[in-house]
One Martini backbone bead per residue (centre of mass of N, CA, C, O) as a GRO file, in nm:
protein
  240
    1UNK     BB    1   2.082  -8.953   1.274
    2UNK     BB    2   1.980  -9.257   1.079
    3UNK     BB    3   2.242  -9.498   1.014
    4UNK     BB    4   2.245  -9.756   0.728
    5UNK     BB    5   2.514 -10.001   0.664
    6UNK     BB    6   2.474 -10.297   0.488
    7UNK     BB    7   2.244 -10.469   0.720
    8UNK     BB    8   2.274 -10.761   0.897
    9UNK     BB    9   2.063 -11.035   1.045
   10UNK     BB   10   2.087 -11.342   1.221
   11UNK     BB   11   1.965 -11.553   1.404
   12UNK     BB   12   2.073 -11.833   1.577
   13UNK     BB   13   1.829 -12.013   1.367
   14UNK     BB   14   1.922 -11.862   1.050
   15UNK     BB   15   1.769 -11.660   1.046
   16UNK     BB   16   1.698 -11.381   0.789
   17UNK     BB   17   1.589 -11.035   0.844
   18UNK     BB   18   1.850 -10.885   0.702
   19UNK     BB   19   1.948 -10.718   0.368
   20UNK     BB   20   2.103 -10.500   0.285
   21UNK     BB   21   2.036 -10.240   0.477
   22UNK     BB   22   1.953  -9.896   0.353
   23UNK     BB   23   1.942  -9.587   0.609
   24UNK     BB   24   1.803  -9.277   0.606
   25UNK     BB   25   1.756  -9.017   0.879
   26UNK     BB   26   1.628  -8.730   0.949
   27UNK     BB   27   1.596  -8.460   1.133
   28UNK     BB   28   1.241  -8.438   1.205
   29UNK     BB   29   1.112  -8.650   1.122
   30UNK     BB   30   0.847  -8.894   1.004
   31UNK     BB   31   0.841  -9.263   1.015
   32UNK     BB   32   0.752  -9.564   0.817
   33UNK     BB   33   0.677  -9.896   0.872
   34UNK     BB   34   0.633 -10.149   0.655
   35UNK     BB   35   0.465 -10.472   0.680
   36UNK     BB   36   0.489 -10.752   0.758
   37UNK     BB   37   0.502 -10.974   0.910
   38UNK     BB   38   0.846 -11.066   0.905
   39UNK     BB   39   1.000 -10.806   0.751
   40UNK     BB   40   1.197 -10.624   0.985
   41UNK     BB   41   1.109 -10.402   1.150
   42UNK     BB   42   1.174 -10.473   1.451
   43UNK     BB   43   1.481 -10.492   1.397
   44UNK     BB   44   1.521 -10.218   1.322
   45UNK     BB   45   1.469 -10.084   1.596
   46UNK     BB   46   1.659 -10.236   1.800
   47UNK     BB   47   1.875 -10.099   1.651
   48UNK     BB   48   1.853  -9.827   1.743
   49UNK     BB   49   1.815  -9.932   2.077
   50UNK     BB   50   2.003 -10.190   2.047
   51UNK     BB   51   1.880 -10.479   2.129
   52UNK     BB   52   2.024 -10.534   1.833
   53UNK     BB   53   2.325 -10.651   1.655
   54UNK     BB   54   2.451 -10.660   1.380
   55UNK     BB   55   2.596 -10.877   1.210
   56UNK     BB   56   2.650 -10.651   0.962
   57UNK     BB   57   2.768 -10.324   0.965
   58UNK     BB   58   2.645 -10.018   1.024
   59UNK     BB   59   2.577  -9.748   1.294
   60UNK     BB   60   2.430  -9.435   1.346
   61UNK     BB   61   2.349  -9.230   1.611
   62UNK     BB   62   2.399  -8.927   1.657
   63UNK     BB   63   2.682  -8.947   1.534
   64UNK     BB   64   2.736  -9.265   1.690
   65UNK     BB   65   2.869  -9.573   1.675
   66UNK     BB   66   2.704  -9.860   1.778
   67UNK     BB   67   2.797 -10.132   1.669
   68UNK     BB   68   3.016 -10.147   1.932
   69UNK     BB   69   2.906 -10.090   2.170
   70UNK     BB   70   2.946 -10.091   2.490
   71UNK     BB   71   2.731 -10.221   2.742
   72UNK     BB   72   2.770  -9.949   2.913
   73UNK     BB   73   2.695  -9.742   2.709
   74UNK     BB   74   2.354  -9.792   2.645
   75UNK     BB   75   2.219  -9.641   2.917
   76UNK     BB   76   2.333  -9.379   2.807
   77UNK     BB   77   2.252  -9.337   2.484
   78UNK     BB   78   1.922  -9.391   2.578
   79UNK     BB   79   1.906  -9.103   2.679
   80UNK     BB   80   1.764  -9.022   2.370
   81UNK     BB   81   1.548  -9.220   2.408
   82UNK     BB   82   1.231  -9.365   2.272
   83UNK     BB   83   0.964  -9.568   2.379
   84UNK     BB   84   0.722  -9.772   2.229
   85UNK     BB   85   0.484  -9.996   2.309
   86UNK     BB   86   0.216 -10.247   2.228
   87UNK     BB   87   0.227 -10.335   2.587
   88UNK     BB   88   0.354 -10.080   2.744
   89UNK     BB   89   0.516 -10.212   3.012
   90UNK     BB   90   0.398 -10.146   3.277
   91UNK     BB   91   0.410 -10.112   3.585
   92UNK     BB   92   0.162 -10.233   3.773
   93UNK     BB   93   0.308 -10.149   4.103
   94UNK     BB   94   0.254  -9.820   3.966
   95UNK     BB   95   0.209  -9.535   3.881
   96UNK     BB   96   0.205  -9.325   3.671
   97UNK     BB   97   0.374  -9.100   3.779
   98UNK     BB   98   0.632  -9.363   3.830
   99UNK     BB   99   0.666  -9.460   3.544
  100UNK     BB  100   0.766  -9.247   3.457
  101UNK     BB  101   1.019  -9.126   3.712
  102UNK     BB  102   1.165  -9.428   3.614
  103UNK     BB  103   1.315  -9.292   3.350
  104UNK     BB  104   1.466  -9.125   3.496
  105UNK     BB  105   1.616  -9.257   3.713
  106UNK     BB  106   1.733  -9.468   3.548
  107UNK     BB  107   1.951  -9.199   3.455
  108UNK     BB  108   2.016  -8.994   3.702
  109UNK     BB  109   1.796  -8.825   3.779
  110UNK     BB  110   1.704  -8.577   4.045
  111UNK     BB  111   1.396  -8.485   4.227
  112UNK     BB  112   1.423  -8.210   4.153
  113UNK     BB  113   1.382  -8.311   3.774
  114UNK     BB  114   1.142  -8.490   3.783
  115UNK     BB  115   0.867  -8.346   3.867
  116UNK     BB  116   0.867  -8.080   3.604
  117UNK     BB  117   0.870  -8.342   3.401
  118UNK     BB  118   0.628  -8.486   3.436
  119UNK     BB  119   0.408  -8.271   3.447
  120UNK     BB  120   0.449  -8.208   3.197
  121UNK     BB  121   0.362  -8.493   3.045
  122UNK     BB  122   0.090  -8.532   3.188
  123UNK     BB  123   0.011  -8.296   2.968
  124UNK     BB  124   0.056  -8.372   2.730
  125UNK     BB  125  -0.134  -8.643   2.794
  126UNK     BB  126  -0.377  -8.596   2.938
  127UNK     BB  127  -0.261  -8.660   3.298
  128UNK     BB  128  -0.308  -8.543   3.568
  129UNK     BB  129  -0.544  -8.678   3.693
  130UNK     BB  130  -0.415  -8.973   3.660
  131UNK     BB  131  -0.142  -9.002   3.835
  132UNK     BB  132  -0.292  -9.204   4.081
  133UNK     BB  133  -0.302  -9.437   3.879
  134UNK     BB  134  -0.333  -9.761   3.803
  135UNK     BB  135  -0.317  -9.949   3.522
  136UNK     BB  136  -0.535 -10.117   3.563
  137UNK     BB  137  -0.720  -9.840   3.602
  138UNK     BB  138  -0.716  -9.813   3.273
  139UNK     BB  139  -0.691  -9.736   2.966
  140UNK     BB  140  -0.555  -9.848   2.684
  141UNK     BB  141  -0.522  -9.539   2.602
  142UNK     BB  142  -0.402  -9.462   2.910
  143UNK     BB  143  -0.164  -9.649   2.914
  144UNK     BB  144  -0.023  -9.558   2.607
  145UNK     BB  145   0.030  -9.246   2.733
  146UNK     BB  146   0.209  -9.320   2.968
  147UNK     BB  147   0.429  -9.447   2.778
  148UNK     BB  148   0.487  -9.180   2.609
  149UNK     BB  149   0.551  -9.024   2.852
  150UNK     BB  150   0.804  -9.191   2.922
  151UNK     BB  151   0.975  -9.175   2.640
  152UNK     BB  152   0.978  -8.804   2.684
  153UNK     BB  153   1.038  -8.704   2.933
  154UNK     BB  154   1.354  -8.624   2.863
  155UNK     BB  155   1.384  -8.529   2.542
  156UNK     BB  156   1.447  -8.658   2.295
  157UNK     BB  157   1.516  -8.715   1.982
  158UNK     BB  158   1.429  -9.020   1.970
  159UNK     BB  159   1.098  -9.183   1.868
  160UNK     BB  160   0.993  -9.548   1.917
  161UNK     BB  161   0.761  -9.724   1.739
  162UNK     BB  162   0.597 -10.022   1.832
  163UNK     BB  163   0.245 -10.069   1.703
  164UNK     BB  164   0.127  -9.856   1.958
  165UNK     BB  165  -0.204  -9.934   1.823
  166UNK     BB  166  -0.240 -10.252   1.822
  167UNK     BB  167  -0.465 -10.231   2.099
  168UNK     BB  168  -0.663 -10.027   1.973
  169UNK     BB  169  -0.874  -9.813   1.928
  170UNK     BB  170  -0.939  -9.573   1.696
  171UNK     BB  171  -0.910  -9.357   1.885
  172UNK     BB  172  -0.714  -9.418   2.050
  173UNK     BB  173  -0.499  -9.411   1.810
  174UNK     BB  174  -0.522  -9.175   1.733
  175UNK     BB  175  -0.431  -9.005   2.008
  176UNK     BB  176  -0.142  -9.093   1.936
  177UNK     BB  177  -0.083  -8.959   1.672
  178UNK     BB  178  -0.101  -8.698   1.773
  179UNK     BB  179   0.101  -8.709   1.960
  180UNK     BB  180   0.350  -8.753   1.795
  181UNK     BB  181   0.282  -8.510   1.613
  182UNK     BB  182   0.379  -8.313   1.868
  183UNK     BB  183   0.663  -8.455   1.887
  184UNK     BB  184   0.755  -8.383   1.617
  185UNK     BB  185   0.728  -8.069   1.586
  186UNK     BB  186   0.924  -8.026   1.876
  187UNK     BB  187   1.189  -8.225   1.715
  188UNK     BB  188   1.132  -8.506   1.680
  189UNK     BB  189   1.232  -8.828   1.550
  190UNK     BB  190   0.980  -9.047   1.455
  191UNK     BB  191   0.993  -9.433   1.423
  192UNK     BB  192   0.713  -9.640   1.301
  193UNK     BB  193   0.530  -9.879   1.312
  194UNK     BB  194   0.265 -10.067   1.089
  195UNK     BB  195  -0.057 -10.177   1.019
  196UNK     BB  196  -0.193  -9.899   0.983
  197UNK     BB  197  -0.353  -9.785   0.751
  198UNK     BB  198  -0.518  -9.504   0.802
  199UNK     BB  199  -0.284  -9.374   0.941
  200UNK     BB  200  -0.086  -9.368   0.702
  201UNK     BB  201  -0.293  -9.207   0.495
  202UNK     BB  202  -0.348  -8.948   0.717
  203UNK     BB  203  -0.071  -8.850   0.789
  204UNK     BB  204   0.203  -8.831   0.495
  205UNK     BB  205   0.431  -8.963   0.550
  206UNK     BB  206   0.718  -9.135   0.523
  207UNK     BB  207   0.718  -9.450   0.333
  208UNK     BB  208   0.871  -9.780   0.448
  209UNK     BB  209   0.932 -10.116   0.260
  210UNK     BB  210   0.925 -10.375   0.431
  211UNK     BB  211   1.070 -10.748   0.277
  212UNK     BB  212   1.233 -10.998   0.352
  213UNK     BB  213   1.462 -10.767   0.453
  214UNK     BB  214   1.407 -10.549   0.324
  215UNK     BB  215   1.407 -10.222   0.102
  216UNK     BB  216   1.170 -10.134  -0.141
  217UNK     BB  217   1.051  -9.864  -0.066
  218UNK     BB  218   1.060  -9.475  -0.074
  219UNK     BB  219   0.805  -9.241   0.028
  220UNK     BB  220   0.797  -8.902   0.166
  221UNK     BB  221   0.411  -8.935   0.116
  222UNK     BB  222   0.308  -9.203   0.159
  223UNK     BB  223   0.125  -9.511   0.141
  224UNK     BB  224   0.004  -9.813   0.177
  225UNK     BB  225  -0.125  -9.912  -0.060
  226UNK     BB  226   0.111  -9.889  -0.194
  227UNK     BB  227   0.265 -10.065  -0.096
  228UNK     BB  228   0.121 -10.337  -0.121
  229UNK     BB  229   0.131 -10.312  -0.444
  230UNK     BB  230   0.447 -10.365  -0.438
  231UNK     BB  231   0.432 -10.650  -0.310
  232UNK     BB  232   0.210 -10.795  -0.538
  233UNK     BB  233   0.382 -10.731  -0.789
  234UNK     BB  234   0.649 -10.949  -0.643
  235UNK     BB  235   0.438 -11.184  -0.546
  236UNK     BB  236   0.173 -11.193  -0.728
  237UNK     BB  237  -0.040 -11.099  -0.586
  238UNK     BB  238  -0.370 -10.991  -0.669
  239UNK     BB  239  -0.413 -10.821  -0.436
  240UNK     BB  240  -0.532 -10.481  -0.297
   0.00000   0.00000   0.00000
């Protein structure tokens, strides 16, 4: 599903965030990446949804070879991935029904397969009765489901989270994950991102521990405490 080969990324003022790291995901996981600020962990996902492409290494998604991937192919590529922000990136002027079906729209989807999807996913997300209200009029947990559904509409294999949860109250957090573990059950396959200590421990998938650009362990059942002491064992941190 998403394999990485020896993967190095240097940014243009000579940061190193990736080094070395190899990854594979199977269909069907839910991957938590956990790790500090500037762990490598968001360089991971844009390589994912292709935003930046390794120095060196190859990527696979969907048995796909991305690493050359033409430009004219990424948003053919792309609709097959859904993408979930810690900032939602919502359309301000449009409303959440137009929000999610501009997600089909620029993919090629005609009105006619549109409407049907959208409010599948409307419903999905507990809005259907928000359909007609611009992101300003939501909260943040109500924007963050719009996101959510904009992601899933189209049916991905493949939904991307980048700190999901990172903006919300706890409640509001809980129901994103409650969201993403019924998209994970119905067949996707979701790889997130995360500073949330409780919900990757409540949660119990696999957790990967990026730091300093490395993958450091790699747990099944993980927990981020356990993550934690692995880094601190490692940086000498006493704390726990």
């Amino acid at each position: 599903m998403i394999e990485f080969h020896n993967i190095c990324y240097t940014y243009p003022n000579g940061v190193k965030a990736l080094d070395e790291v190899d990854l594979y995901v199977e269909k069907g996981e839910f991957v938590f990446l956990v790790g500090s600020t500037g762990s490598g962990k968001s360089s991971i996902l844009k390589m994912i949804y292709r935003e930046i492409v390794p120095t060196s290494g190859d990527i696979y998604v969907n048995d796909r070879d991305i690493t050359d991937m033409k430009r004219s192919q990424v948003p053919e590529f792309r609709r097959s991935l859904g993408v979930v922000f810690q900032d939602f990136k919502l359309i301000p002027y449009k409303t959440v029904y137009e929000n999610i079906a501009y997600a089909l729209e620029v993919t090629g989807f005609n009105s006619k397969q549109i409407r049907p999807k959208v409010e599948k996913a409307l419903e999905l997300v507990n809005l259907a009765d928000k359909a007609k209200r611009f992101p300003h009029e939501l909260s943040g947990g109500e924007q963050q489901r719009t996101s959510v559904a904009r992601a899933i509409v189209a049916d991905p294999l493949i939904v991307i989270a980048d700190e999901p949860t990172g903006n919300l109250d706890p409640e509001s957090s809980w129901d994103i994950m409650e969201l993403l573990d019924k998209i994970n059950k119905k067949g996707a396959t979701v790889v997130m991102a995360t500073h949330n200590k409780e919900i990757v421990d409540l949660m119990e998938k696999r957790v990967i521990l990026v730091t300093n650009g490395k993958i450091l362990s790699d747990e099944e059942e993980g927990h981020y405490s356990v993550a934690v002491k692995k880094i601190n064992s490692i940086t000498g941190n006493p704390k726990k």
